[in-house]
C-alpha positions, -999 to +999 in steps of 0.1 A: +000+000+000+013+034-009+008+065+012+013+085-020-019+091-038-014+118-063-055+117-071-061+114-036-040+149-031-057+162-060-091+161-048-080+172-017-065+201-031-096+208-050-116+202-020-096+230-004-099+258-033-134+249-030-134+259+008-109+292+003-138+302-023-170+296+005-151+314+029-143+343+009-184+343-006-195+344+030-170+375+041-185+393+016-221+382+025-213+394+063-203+426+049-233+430+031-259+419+057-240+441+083-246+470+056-213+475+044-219+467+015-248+476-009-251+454-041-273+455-068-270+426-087-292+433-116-282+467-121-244+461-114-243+484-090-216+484-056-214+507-028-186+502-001-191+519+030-163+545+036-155+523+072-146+494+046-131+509+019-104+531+045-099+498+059-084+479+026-071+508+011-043+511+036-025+487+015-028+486-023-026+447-024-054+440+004-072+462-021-068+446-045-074+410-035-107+424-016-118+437-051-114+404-064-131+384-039-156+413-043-159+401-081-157+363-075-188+371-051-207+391-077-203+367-101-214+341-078-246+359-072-255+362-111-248+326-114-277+321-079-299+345-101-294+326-132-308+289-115 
């Protein structure tokens, strides 16, 4: 028996780009329900609170990586409108 199972680590590695993706979904959907965020899905519309956005914007790469878990989110909600 071999301890090395290279689809076994594969799935798992899947398994955990699956979870890093939830976690970062439901960050954003705490923001939103605790009003610091306002999205409009259908219109395309975003509104970061001032609180949040003076928060990320201290460093140009948290930023950046909130703006795209920001996007992965919206495009996760389109997809939830879609079905």
């Amino acid at each position: 028996m071999s301890f090395w199972n290279p689809k076994k680590k594969a799935q798992q590695e899947k398994e955990s780009e699956q979870m890093k993706m939830l976690r970062k979904i439901s960050i954003c959907t705490n923001l939103m329900q605790q009003g610091l965020l306002y999205i409009d899905v259908k219109s395309r519309r975003v509104v970061i609170s001032d609180t949040l956005a003076v928060m990320y914007m201290g460093d140009q790469q948290r930023w950046t990586n909130f703006l795209t878990n920001l996007q992965m989110w919206f495009v996760y909600q389109e997809s939830q409108l879609g079905w």
